[in-house]
N, C-alpha and C positions, 0 to 999 in steps of 0.2 A: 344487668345481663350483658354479656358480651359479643362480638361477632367471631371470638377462638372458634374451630374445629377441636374438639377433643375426641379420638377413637382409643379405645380398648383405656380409658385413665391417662391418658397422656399424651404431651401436646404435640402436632402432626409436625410443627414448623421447628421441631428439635431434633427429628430424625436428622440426622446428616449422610444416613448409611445408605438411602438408595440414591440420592444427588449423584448424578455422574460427574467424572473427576473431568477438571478444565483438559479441554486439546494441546492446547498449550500452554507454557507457564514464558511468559517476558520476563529473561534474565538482566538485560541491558537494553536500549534502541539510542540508535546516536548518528551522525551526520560523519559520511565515510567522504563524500567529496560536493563541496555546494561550487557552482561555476555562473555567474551570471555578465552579461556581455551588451554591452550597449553601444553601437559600432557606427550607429550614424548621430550621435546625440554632437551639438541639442537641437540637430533638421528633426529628431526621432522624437521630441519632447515637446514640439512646436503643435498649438492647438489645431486640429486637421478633422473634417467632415467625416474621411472614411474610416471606418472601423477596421482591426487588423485583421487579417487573417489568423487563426493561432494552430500549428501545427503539435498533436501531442503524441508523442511517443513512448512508451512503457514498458519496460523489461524487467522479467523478474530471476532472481539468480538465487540454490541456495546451496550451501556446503555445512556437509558433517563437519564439527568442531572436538565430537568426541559421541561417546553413547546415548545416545538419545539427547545428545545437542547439540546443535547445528544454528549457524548464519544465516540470514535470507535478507538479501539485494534487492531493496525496489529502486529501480532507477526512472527517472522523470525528467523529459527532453521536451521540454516549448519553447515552438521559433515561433512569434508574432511578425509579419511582414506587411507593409503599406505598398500597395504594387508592386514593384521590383525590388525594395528597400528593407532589409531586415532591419524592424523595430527595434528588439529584444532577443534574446537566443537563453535562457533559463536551464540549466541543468544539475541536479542532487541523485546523489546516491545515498538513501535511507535504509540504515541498518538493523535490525536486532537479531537479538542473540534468544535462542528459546530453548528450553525443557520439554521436550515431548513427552509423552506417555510410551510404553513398551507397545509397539503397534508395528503389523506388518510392513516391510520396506515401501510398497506401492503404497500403503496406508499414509505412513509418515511422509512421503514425498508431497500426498494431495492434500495433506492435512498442514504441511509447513510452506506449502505455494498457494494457499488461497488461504488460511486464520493468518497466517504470520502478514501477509500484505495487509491485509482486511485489518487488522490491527493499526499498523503503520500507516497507511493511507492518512488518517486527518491528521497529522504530525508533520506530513511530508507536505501535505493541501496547502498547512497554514505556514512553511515555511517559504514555499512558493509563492502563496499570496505575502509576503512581507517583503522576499527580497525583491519583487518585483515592486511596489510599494514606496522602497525605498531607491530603486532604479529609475525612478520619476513616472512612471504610469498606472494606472489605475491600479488595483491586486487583483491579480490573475486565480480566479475561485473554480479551481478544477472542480466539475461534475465528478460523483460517487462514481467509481470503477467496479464495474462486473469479476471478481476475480477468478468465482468459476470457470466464467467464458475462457479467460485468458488462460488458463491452465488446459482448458481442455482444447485449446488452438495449441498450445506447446506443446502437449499431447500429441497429439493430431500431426503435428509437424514432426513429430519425431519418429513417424511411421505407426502410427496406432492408431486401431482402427476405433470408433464410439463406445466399446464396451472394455478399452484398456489392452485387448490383445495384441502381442506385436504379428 
């Protein structure tokens, strides 16, 4: 005996017709600009009690490329500092290219500023964590990002009120 569902003769997990179709489709993702800076090395590399301070910064950018495909820009800004003393200064620009589905403009905006990050994020995480790595300091393990939240502050900032009205 098995654990299949079988309804009406036939087997449930073959249907493919009500699955809803992916948000987006990853054409390409690639590394538009990696910058990493080590400015007091090796005072910066010398074994030391306090821990750095790490500032993170996150911007996210996207542009139509054509019809229902479009760029989206995660950028990622960490300055690590020992008192007065910038440790490390870390900065990538992470790309992909995506295939939307036909979906209204506000739709496709919210749907390629938060899937298309949300995507790219552990690509960017572990790029972060290496080149720092190889910078001589520990890898820098960005915490998961909210991308909701962030969208709905760039939202927000751009004059909109919580339900998307301007």
């Amino acid at each position: 005996m098995t654990d299949e569902t079988i309804a009406n003769g036939t087997d449930e997990t073959a249907d493919t017709s009500s699955t809803p179709p992916m948000p987006l489709v990853v054409n390409v993702q690639y590394v538009k600009d990696l910058s990493f800076e080590n400015p007091n090395a090796p005072r910066s590399l010398m074994a030391g009690n306090e821990a750095p301070k790490i500032d993170l910064s996150v911007d996210l950018q996207g542009q139509s490329l054509g019809e229902n495909v479009a760029e989206v820009q995660l950028r990622l800004r960490a300055e690590a500092t020992v008192g007065d003393a910038t440790a490390f200064i870390a900065e990538l620009v992470y790309c992909g290219v995506f295939t939307l589905p036909p979906l209204p403009q506000d739709q496709q905006r919210a749907v390629l500023l938060i899937e298309g990050p949300r995507l790219l994020f552990p690509f960017a995480r572990q790029i972060i964590a290496d080149v720092t790595a190889q910078g001589g300091f520990p890898p820098l393990l960005l915490q998961p990002l909210d991308f909701v939240e962030l969208y709905r502050r760039q939202v927000l900032g751009q004059g909109m009120d919580t339900q998307g009205n301007a």
